[in-house]
Every structure is written in structure tokens, then in C-alpha cells.
C-alpha positions in Angstrom: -4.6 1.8 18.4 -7.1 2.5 21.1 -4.7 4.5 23.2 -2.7 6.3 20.5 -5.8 7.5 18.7 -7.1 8.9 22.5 -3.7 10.4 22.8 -4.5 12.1 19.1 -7.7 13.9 20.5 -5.4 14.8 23.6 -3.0 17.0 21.7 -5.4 19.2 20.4 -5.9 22.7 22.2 -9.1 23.9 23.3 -7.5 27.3 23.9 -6.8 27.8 20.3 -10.0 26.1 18.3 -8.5 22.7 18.7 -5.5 23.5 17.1 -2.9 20.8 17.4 -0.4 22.8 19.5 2.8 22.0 20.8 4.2 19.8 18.4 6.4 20.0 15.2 4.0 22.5 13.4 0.7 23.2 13.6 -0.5 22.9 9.6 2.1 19.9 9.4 0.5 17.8 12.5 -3.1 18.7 11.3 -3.0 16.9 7.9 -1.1 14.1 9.9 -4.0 14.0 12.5 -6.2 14.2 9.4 -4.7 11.0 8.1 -4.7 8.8 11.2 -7.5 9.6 12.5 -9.7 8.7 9.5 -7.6 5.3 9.2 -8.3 4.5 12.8 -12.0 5.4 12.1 -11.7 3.4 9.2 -10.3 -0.1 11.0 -12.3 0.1 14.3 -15.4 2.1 13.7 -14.5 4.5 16.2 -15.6 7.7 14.9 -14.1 11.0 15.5 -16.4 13.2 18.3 -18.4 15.6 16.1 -17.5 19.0 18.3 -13.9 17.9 17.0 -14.5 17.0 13.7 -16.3 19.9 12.9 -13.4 21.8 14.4 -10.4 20.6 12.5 -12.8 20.9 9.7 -12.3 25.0 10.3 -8.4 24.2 11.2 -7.7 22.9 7.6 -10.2 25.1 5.6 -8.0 28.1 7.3 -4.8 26.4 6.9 -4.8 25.8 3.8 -6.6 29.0 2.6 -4.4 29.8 0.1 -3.9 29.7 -3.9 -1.4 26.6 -4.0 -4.0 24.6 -1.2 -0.6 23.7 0.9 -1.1 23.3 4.7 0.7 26.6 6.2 0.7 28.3 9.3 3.3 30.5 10.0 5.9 29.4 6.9 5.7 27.4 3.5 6.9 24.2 4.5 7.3 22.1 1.0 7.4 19.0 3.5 3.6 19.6 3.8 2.9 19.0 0.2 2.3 15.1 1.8 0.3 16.1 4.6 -2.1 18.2 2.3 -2.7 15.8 0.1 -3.4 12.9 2.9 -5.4 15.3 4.4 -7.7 15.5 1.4 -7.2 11.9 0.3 -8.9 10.7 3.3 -12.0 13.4 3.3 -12.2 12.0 -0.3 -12.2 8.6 1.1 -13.8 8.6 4.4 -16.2 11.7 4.1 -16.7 12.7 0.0 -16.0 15.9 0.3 -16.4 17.3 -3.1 -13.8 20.6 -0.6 -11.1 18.4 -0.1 -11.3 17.1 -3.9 -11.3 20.1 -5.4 -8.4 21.4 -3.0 -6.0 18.2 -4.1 -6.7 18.9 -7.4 -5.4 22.4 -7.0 -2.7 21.2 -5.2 -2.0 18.9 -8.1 -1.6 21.5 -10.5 0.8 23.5 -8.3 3.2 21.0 -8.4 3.1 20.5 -11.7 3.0 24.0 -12.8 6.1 24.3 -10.3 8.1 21.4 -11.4 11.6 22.2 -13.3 12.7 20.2 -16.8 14.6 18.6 -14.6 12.1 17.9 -11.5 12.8 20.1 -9.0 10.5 21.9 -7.5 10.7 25.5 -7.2 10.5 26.5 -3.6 10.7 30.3 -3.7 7.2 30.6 -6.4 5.4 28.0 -4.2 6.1 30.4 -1.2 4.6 33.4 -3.5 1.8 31.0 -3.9 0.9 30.3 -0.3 1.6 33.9 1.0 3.6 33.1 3.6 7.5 33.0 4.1 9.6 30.1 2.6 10.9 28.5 5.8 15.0 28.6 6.1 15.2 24.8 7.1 18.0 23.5 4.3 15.9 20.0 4.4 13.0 21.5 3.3 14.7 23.8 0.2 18.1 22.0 -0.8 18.8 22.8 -4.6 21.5 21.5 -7.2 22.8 23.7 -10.1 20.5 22.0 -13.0 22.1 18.8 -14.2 23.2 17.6 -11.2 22.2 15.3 -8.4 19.6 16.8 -5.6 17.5 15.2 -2.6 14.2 16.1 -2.6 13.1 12.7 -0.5 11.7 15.6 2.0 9.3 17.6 -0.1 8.3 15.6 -3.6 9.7 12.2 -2.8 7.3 11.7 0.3 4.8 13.4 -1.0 4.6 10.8 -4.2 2.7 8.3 -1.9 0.0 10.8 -0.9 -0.5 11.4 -5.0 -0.7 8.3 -5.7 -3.4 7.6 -3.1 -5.6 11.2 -4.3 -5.6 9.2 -7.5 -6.8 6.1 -6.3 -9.2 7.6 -4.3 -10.6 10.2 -7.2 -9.8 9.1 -10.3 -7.9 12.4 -11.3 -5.6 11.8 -14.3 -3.9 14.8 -13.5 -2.8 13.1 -10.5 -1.7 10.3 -12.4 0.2 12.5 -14.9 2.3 14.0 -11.5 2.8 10.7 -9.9 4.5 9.2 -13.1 6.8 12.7 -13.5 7.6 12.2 -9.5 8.3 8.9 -9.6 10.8 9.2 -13.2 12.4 12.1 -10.9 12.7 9.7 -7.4 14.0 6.5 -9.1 17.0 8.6 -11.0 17.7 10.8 -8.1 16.6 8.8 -5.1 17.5 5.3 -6.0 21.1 3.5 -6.5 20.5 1.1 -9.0 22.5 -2.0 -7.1 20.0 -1.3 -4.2 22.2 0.2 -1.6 21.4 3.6 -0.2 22.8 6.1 -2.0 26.5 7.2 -1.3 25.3 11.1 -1.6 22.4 10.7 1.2 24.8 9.1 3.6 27.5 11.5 3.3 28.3 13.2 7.0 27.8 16.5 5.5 24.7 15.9 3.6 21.2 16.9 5.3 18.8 14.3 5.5 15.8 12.4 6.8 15.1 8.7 7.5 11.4 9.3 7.4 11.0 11.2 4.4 13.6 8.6 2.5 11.6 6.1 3.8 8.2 7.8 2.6 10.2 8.0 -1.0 10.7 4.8 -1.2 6.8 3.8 -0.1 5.9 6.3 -3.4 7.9 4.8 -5.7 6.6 1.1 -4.8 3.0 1.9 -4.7 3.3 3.7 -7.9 4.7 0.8 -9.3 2.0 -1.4 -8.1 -0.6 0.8 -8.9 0.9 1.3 -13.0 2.3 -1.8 -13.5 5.5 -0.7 -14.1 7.7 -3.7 -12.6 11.2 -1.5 -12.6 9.7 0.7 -9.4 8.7 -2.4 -7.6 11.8 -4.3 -8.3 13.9 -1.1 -7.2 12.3 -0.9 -4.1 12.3 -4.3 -3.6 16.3 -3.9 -3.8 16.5 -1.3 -1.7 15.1 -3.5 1.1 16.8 -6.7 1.3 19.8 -4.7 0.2 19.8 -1.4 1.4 17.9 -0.3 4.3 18.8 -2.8 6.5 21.8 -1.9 8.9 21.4 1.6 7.4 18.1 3.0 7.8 17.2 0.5 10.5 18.4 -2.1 12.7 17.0 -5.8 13.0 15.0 -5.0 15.8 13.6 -1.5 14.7 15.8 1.2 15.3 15.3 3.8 13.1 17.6 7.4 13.1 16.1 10.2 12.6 18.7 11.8 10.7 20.0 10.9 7.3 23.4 11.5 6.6 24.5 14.7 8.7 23.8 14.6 12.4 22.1 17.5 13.1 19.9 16.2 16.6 22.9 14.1 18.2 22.0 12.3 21.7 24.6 12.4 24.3 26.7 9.8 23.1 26.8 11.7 19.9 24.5 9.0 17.7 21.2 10.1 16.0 18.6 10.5 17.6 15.8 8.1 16.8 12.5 7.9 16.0 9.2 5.1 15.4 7.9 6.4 12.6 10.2 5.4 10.1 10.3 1.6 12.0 6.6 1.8 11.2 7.7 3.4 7.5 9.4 -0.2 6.6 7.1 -2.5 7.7 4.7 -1.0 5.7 6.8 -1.6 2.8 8.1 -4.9 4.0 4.1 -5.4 4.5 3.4 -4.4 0.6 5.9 -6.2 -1.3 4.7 -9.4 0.9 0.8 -8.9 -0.1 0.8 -7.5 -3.3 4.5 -8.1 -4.5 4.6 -12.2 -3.7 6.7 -11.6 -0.9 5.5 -13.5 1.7 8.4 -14.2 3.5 9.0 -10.1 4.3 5.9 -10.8 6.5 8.5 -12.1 9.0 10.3 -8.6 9.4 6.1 -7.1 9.7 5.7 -8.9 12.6 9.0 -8.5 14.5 9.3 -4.5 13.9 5.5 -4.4 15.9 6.3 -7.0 18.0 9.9 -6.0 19.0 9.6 -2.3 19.0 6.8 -0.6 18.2 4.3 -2.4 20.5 7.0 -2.2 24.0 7.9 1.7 22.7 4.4 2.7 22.8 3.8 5.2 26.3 1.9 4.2 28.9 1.0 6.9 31.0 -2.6 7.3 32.2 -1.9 10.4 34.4 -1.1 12.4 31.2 -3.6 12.2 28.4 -0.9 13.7 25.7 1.5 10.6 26.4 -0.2 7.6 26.7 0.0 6.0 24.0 2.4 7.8 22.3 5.4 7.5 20.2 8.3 10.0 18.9 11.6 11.2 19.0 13.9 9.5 21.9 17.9 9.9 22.6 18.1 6.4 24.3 18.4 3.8 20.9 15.6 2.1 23.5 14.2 4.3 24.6 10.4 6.0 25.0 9.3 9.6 22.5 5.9 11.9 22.6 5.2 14.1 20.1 2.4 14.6 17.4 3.4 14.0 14.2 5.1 10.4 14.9 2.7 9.1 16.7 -0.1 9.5 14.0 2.4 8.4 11.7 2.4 5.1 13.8 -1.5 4.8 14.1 -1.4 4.9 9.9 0.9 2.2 9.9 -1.0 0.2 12.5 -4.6 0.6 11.0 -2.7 -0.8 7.5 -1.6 -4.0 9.4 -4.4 -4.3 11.6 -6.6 -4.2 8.2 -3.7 -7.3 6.8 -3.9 -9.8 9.6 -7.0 -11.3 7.7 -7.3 -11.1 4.1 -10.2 -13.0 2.1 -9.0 -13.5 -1.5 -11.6 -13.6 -4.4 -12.0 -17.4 -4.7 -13.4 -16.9 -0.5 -10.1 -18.6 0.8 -9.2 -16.6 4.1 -5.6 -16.1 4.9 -4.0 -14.8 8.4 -1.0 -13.2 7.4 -0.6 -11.8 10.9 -0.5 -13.1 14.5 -2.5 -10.8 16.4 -5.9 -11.1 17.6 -8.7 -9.9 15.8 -12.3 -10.3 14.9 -13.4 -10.0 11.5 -16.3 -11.3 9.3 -14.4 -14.1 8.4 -12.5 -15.5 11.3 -11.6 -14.4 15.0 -7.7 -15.0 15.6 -6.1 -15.3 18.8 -2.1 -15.5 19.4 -1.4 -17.3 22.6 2.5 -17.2 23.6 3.5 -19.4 26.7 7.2 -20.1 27.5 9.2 -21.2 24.5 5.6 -22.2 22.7 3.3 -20.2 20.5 -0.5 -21.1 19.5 -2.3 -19.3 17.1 -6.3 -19.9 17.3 -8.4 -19.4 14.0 -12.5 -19.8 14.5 -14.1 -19.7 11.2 -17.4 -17.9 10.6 -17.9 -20.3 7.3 -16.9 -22.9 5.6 -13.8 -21.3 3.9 -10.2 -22.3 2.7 -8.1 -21.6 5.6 -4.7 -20.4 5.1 -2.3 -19.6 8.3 1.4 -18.3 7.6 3.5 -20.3 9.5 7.0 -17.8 10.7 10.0 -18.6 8.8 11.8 -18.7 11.8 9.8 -21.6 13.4 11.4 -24.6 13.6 9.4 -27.1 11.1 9.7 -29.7 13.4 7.8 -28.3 15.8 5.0 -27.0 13.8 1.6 -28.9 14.6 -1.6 -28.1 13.2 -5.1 -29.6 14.5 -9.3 -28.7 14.1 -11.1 -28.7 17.0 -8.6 -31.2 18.8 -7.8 -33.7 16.3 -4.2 -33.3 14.4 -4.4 -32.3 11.1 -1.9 -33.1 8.6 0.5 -29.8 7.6 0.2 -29.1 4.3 2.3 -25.9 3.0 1.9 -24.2 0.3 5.1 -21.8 0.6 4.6 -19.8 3.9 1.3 -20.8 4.8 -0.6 -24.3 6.2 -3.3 -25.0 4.3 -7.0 -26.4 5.6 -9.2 -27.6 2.7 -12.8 -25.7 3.1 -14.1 -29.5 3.3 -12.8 -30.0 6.7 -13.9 -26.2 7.9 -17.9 -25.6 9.3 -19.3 -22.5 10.9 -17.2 -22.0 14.4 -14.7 -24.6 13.7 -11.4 -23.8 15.5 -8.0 -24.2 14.2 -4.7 -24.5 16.2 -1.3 -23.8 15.2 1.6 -24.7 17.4 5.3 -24.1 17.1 8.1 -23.6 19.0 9.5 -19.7 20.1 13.0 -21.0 19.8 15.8 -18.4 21.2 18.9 -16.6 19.9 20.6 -13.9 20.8 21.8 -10.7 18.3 24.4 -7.8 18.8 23.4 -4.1 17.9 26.5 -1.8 17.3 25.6 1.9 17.2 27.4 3.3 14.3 28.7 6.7 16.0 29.7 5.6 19.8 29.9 1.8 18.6 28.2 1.1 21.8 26.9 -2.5 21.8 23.3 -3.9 22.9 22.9 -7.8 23.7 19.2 -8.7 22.5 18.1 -12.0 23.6 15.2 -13.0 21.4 12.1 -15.5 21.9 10.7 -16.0 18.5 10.4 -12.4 17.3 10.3 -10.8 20.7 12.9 -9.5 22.2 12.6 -10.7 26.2 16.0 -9.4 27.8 18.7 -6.8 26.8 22.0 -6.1 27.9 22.9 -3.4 29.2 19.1 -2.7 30.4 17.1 -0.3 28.3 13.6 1.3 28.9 11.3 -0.4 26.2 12.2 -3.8 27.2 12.4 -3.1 31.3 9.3 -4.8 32.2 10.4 -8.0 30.0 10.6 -10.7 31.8 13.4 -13.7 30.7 
């Protein structure tokens, strides 16, 4: 997280006050830096350099200087209607600004002044409302005859999440009053009830996009959490064990970057791909596991960071505006740079690094995650040798401990001991259990299991080319034919 939020402050341009230049769009990539960059601040402390705060302050009071308070720079882009809004959801969050309040709320009520009887947005008054051009890209402005189906998964589908959040983080009803109209809309239009991907988004001729789908579907879970209203949770649930995988990503993370028509082909004629959406389902994977009883989706978490994100992530010291970086790559395997996927990334990373430890109300502390990390309640440490894992837990108190223990670790080889001597394994589903009787200040807890190996075949679905992934645990250590992520994996 480090590195990728260094590689944030890279990208923006001196030359042009700071301005995120050189990416997808300016306005776009400024409420995505926004977003990230208050997450990371959020997670690590690290605080954003005051000459550039106060900077992109000016860059997003000028962008979106306009009646409808949508990020725009050169065109209306609907897709921004998400950026704005996480823009000002974070300022709400991280900073109070009673500015970036107000603008949501304006926001707000331009969608829902703008939204049709039967929930599409009009495109052409928004672009009246922003001054500027409506942009030409048919993602961004595909409409249906009323009464008949439409994808709007890249303007009001992806921008339900960010709603949901301004509510959460003001308190505006009207907020709530668009998320519940947004998310009626998104389950009808978006959703096939059996939990497959919908026939129409996959059809070859249709224009589509993995990343907003997969930001639909994040809306329509979190507004189900956040109401209540099991049917959006149990959709999306669906849509996961059902539906995304094999379609919207493979087992070890590859996610395309086009839905449905291939419009950025690679050379072999497949999509190209991108990390974003990778990062996309994990979250969701991640949220059905903590606040859906899940716990066994925390599995897939850990393999999609482990297995692609973390080995995809640039290393390059020589050029500040790729190391650390993720984005769009042609090679299935292969390496990407560019603005608005990386900070895409570092918001998914900052919501994991914030679940590795979880304390639950009763004080019982739970590590969902194996990563290190230091936290009030317990310092972690993963330790991987060879075909065995240890996982280290030092307790700051006397606490419940709870440790997840993978699903794909052999039970057999699971051992579990404080401060040297074995403890019995006691499960309670996915996790070992240490009564707080047996835990004091700076005791240390060890779990042990095996990394047992396998092997898995990934068929592209244009060229059918074929990838051999040999797998320790939920690494991937060796892949045939060679590719660049995993190159300096050692077997």
C-alpha cells in the first residue's frame, strides 16, 4: 500500500496545478485519487502532504464547478457520477467538509430529478447541467426504448455503492431515498434471478464493463446490508458462487476488462485485462464473509491478493509513476500502469488491510486474514516455508482469540500451540478457538498447516490458449508456459 499510494502522489502534474494527467481522464482519476488516498490515510496514518492536499482541494472545487456537482473536465462523463460522490464521501468522512456535503447532496438531487419512471437516467439534461458536452462513448450513454431491458452498470449501477456510502457517512435521507430507487432499478435490470450473468451483458455485440458490473454488484450488496433487505444480499450472493466465476474472473484473478463486446482485444484477440475488477470481487467475496456469515468466501480474499494482485503489483524504482502500480495489461499475466486502476486497488487493499483483525463487541479478536499487521489488539505474522505455513498471533490482552484456519488446509495437519506448548484445536466453523483464560498480555499463538500442492488449467475463452498453474496453498509458484507476474516464482 506503501508503494502504490507513492505512485498516487507521482501521477500528479506539477505543470498543470497537480492535475492528475496522463491517465484515463482528468476529473474521473481525481475523485478516484480522492477516494484512495483518504483510505490509505485512513489505514496507515500516512497523511497526504499538505502542498498537495491543498491542491487537489482547488482541482475538485474547479472540476466540479458546475450546477449537477459532477466531476467534468473536458465532457460529461455519467461514469463519474461514482467518482463524485466518493470524492465527497471521503472529505465527509476523513476531513468534515460541510463543501463536499453540500456538493453530494446536490449531486443527489440531480440524479433523482434526472431519473426516468422507468430508471434511466437521462444523459443529454445532465450534460445541460454540467455545461459541458455529453461524451460519445456508447458505455457511458446506452438507452433502451422505454419498457425494455438497458445496462446502466457503467453510470447508476456503480455509482449505487458511492450513495450508499454519502448516506452512511451523512445521514442524508435523500440519499437513502436514491439508493433504494437505484438499487429496485439494478436488481431488475442488472441481475438474473438464477445467479448467472445475464445473457444480454455477455452477448458479443453488447458494450460492456467488468469493472462497472462488478461495482453494480458491490451497490446492490451493500445496500442490502445497510437496509436489511435480505433479497439484494442473497442476489448477490448468487451471483458469486454462481455467476462471476469463469465469467467475470478466473480462479486465480483474471479479470477482462471488457464485458460482452471486445472492443480492446490483445494480440491473440482475448480482452484485455485489468486488476481492478480482481480487487472488485474480493471485496465482495470479503463482505458476504464478514457481514453476510460467509466465512468460507474468505478463502477466495486471500488467494485473489495472494495469487494476483500482490505478484502484479510494478516494481520499478527508476520510474516513480510505475512502481507500485497496477492497470490495464494484454498478457492474461501480465504487468499494467495507469491511474485509475491502481487507486481502485489501494481502496480495495486499505478494506482488507482494515479486516485482517477484527475485535467483535464481546472483546474476542478474530484474524480473518493472513498477513502481518500490527493493531491494538494483536500483531500477526504469516511465515511460509516450503510446503508449511505458520501464522504468529501476540496478544496485547487477555482476549478470546479466534484464527481462521484455510479451507483448503489439510485438517490433519493443522496444529495449534501458546507459547510452545500444543494446544488442543477447537473449531468453531472456520476458525480455532483460544479461550481468553489461556491468553495474557504478549502471549504468542502458532498456527501450523500444511501448503499442500495442486495444479489448475486456465483456458482463455477467445484464443483457448491454455495456462498450467501449479499452486502451493493459495500461491501460485510456477506457470506453464512462463508469464511475467509469476517469473521470479521460485518452484
Amino acid at each position: 500500500m506503501d508503494r502504490v499510494a507513492k505512485c498516487c502522489l507521482a501521477w500528479l502534474n506539477p505543470d498543470q496545478q497537480f492535475l492528475p494527467t496522463g491517465g484515463y481522464e482528468i476529473a474521473h482519476d481525481t475523485g478516484r485519487w480522492w477516494d484512495a488516498m483518504l483510505r490509505f490515510e485512513a489505514a496507515t496514518g500516512t497523511r497526504i502532504p499538505e502542498q498537495i492536499e491543498r491542491a487537489m482541494i482547488e482541482n475538485l472545487r474547479s472540476l466540479t464547478d458546475n450546477s449537477a456537482a459532477l466531476l467534468a473536465s473536458k465532457l460529461c462523463n455519467p461514469h463519474n457520477l461514482r467518482e463524485s460522490l466518493l470524492a465527497y464521501t471521503a472529505l465527509v468522512q476523513h476531513r468534515d467538509s460541510d463543501w463536499a456535503r453540500q456538493q453530494g447532496r446536490r449531486l443527489i438531487e440531480t440524479i433523482l430529478e434526472l431519473l426516468e419512471a422507468d430508471g434511466q437516467l437521462d444523459y443529454e439534461k445532465l450534460a445541460v447541467r454540467t455545461g459541458k458536452p455529453l461524451t460519445k462513448d456508447p458505455l457511458m450513454v446506452q438507452r433502451s426504448p422505454a419498457g425494455e431491458w438497458f445496462n446502466a452498470t457503467a453510470t447508476t449501477g456503480r455509482a449505487l455503492e458511492a450513495v450508499v456510502w454519502f448516506h452512511e457517512a451523512t445521514g442524508d435521507p435523500r440519499a437513502m431515498d436514491l439508493a433504494k430507487r437505484l438499487a429496485e432499478v439494478h436488481l431488475r435490470e442488472s441481475i438474473d434471478p438464477s445467479g448467472k450473468v445475464r445473457a444480454e451483458l455477455l452477448d458479443s455485440v453488447h458494450v460492456g464493463h467488468t469493472h462497472s458490473y462488478c461495482g453494480t454488484l458491490r451497490g446492490l450488496l451493500l445496500h442490502g446490508l445497510a437496509s436489511g433487505e435480505r433479497k439484494y444480499v442473497d442476489a448477490i450472493a448468487a451471483t458469486y458462487c454462481n455467476g462471476l466465476w469463469g465469467t467475470a474472473i478466473s480462479h486465480s484473478g483474471w479479470t477482462p476488462h471488457d464485458q460482452g463486446k471486445i472492443r480492446f482485444p490483445n494480440k491473440e484477440g482475448e480482452p484485455i485485462g485489468e486488476h481492478a475488477s480482481c480487487g472488485d470481487v474480493a471485496q465482495i467475496g470479503l463482505w458476504l464473509a464478514m457481514r453476510a456469515g460467509k466465512a468460507e468466501l474468505l478463502d477466495d480474499v486471500e488467494r485473489l491478493v495472494r495469487a494476483r494482485l500482490l505478484p502484479s503489483q510494478i516494481v520499478d524504482e527508476k520510474n516513480p509513476r510505475r512502481d507500485g502500480a497496477w492497470g490495464v495489461h494484454s498478457d492474461p499475466f501480465g504487468y499494467g500502469a495507469i491511474l485509475d486502476v491502481f487507486a481502485a486497488v489501494l481502496h480495495s487493499l486499505a478494506d482488507f488491510h482494515r479486516h485482517i483483525v477484527t475485535t467483535s463487541a464481546d472483546g474476542a479478536v478474530s484474524v480473518n486474514l493472513h498477513f502481518d499487521i500490527d493493531t491494538p489488539a494483536a500483531t500477526v505474522r504469516s511465515q511460509r516455508n516450503g510446503a508449511n505455513a505458520t501464522l504468529l498471533v501476540t496478544a496485547k490482552a487477555p482476549r478470546e482469540i479466534r484464527i481462521r484456519v484455510p479451507g483448503w488446509a489439510a485438517r490433519d495437519s493443522v496444529r495449534l500451540s501458546l507459547d510452545g506448548k500444543p494446544l488442543p484445536l477447537l473449531l468453531d466453523g472456520h476458525y480455532a478457538v483460544i479461550a481468553k483464560s489461556d491468553v495474557f498480555a504478549g502471549s504468542t499463538i502458532a498456527l501450523n498447516h500444511d501448503l499442500p500442492e495442486r495444479e489448475t488449467v486456465e483456458e482463455m475463452p477467445v484464443s483457448h490458449r491454455k495456462f498450467r498453474l501449479t499452486w502451493r496453498g493459495d500461491e501460485v509458484v510456477a506457470c506453464e508456459p512462463k508469464v511475467p507476474i509469476y517469473a521470479r516464482n521460485k518452484t
